[in-house]
VODRENGU-547256 format. One record per residue (C-alpha): x, y, z; residue in one letter. Coordinates in nm, 2 decimals, m for minus. Layout:
N
X / Y / Z / A .
...
END
This chain:
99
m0.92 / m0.91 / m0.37 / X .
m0.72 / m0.63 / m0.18 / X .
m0.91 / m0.34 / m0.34 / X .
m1.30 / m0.53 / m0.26 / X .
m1.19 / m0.58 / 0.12 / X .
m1.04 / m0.24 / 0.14 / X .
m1.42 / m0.10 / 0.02 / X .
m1.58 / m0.40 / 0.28 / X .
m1.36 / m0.25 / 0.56 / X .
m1.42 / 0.17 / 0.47 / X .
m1.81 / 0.05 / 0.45 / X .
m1.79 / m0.09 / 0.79 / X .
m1.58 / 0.21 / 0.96 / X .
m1.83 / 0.48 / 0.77 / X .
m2.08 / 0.30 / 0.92 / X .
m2.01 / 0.27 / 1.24 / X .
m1.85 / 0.67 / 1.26 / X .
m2.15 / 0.76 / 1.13 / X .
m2.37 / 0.59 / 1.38 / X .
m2.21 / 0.53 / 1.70 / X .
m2.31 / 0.90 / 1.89 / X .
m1.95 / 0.92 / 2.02 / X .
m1.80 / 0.91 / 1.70 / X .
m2.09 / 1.10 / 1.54 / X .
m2.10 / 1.40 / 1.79 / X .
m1.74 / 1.49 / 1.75 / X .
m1.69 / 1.45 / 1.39 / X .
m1.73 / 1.72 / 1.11 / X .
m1.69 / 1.51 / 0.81 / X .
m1.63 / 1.15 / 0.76 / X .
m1.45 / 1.17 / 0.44 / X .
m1.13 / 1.22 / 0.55 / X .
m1.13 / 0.92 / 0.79 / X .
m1.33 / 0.69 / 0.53 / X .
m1.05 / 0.78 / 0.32 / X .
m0.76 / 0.66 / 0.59 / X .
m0.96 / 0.33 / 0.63 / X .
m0.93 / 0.25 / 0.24 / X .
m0.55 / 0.37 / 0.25 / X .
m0.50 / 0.16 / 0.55 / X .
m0.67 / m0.13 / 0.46 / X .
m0.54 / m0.18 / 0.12 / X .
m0.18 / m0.17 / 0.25 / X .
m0.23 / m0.43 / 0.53 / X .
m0.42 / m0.66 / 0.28 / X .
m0.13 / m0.66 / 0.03 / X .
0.08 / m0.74 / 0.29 / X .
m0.12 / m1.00 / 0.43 / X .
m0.12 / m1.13 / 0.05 / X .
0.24 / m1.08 / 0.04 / X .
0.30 / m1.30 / 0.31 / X .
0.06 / m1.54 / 0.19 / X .
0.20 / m1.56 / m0.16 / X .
0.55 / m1.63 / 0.01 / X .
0.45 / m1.90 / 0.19 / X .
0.30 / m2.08 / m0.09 / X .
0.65 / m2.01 / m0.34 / X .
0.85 / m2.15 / 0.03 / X .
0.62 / m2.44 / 0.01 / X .
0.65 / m2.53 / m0.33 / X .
1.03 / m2.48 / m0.34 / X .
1.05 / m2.74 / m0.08 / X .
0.87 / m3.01 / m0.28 / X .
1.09 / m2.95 / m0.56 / X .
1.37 / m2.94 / m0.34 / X .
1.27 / m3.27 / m0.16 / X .
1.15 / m3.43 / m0.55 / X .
1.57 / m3.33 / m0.68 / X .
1.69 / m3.52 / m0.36 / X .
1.50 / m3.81 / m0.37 / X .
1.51 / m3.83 / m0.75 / X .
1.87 / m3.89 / m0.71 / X .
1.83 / m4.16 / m0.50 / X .
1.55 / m4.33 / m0.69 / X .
1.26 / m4.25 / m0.46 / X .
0.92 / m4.07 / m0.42 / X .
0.94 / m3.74 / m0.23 / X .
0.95 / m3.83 / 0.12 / X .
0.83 / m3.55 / 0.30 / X .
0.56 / m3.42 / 0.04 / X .
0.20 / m3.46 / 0.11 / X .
m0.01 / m3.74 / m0.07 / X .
m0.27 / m3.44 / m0.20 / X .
0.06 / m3.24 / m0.31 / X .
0.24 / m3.57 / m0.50 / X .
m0.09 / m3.64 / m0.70 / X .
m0.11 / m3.25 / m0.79 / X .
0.25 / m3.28 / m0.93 / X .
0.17 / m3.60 / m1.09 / X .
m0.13 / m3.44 / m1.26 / X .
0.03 / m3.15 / m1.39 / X .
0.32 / m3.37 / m1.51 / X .
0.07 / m3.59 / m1.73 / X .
m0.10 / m3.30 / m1.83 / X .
0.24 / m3.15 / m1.99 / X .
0.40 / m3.46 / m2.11 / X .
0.41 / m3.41 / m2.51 / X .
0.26 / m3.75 / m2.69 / X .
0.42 / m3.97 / m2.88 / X .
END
């Protein structure tokens, strides 16, 4: 997903160095900055992803967290979404071996 956005992004910046008389006038070559826009591009969308993938983990470790806690005291999850219990209840029926 990175690597196709980084090509979007350096398609869009060749495209508007190439055409924009400013950019176009002063320029010798647009390889070298092409190449920068992939470079830079790819790096900020892993890190976006990064972040994103982190967020996920954190909000998954909280339901499990919250699912322990409650567990012991003979409850649902109490601050779990209603979409996020019926997931885990899925995924639980899914993976319980038959009898």
């Amino acid at each position: 997903m990175c690597i196709r956005d980084s090509f979007i992004t350096t398609a869009i910046g060749y495209g508007l160095i190439t055409n924009i008389p400013d950019y176009k006038d002063d320029l010798n070559s647009p390889i070298l900055p092409s190449i920068l826009f992939i470079c830079i591009s790819y790096v900020i969308g892993l890190m976006f992803m990064s972040v994103y993938g982190m967020a996920c983990d954190t909000i998954m470790q909280c339901f499990c967290t919250d699912e322990e806690n409650q567990k012991e005291k003979g409850r649902e999850p109490k601050h779990a979404p209603e979409v996020l219990k019926e997931f885990f209840a899925k995924v639980e029926a899914d993976h319980t071996p038959s009898q």
